[in-house]
N, C-alpha and C positions, 0 to 999 in steps of 0.2 A: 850117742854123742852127748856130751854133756854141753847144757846150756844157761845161763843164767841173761835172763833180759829186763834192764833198769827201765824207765820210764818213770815220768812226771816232772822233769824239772823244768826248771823255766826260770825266768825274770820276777823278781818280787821285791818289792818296798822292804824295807828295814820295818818288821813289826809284823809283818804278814806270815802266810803260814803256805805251805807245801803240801804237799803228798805222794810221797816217791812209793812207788809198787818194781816190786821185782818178782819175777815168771822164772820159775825151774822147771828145765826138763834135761832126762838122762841120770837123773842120782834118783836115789830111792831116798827121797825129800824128807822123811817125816824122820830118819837116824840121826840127821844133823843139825848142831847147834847153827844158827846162821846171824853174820855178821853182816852190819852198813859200815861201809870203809869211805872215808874221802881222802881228795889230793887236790890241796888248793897250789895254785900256779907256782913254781918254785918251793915247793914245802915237801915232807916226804906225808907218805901213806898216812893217814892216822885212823884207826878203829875207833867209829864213836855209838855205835852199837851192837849188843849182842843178845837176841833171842835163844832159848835152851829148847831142847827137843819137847817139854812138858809146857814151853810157856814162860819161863820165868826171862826176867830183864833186866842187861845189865849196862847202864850207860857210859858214856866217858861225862869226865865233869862240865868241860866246857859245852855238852848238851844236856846236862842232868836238869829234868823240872821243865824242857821245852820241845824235847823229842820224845815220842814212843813208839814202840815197835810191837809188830802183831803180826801172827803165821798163821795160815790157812793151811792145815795139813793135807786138806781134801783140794783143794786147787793146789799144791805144792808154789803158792804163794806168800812172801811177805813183805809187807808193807812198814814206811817210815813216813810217821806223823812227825813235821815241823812245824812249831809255831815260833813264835818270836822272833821267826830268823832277825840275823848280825850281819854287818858287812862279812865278819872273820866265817860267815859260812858258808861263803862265795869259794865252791868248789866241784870238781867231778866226783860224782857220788855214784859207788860200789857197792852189790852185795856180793858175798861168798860165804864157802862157810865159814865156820869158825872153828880152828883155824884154818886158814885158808889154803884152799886146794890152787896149786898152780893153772891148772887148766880150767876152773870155772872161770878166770875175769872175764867180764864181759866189755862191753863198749860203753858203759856206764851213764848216767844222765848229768848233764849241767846243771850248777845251782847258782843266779847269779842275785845277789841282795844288793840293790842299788836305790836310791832315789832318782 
């Protein structure tokens, strides 16, 4: 059974910084490119990052210079650096892969940037 499980989010100041980790189990982890997807409240889906099977990185603009992403291919883990966070990054935050498989969403983690 395939599973993908978010963690790290939480409450954070405008300026502060995150650490969302995502846990796969059930896929043979290390063939797939994998994606962080968020869905802020009334907005659709957006893709704002994307790790390649060998490592390489590729962000959306509005996170370019303030997110990175990094995979553990021996824990079939990967992880999202946020710094700078924005209010506009006040959302539920997804991995899968890339492109996305229907059946990995998970229950994803909250990101909420407030003062």
């Amino acid at each position: 059974q395939v599973q993908l499980v978010e963690s790290g989010g939480g409450l954070v100041q405008p300026g502060g910084s995150l650490r969302l980790s995502c846990a796969a189990s059930g896929i043979i982890f290390i063939i797939y490119a994998m994606g962080w997807y968020r869905q802020a409240p009334g907005k659709q889906l957006e893709l704002v990052a994307v790790i390649t099977t060998c490592g390489s990185t590729n962000d959306a603009d509005s996170v370019n210079g303030r997110f990175t992403t990094s995979r553990d291919n021996v824990k079939n883990t990967v992880d999202l650096r946020m710094n700078s966070l924005r209010h506009e990054d006040t959302a539920g935050y997804y991995c899968n892969t890339r492109p996305s498989i229907r059946e990995c969403w998970g229950q994803g983690t909250k990101v909420t940037v407030s003062s």
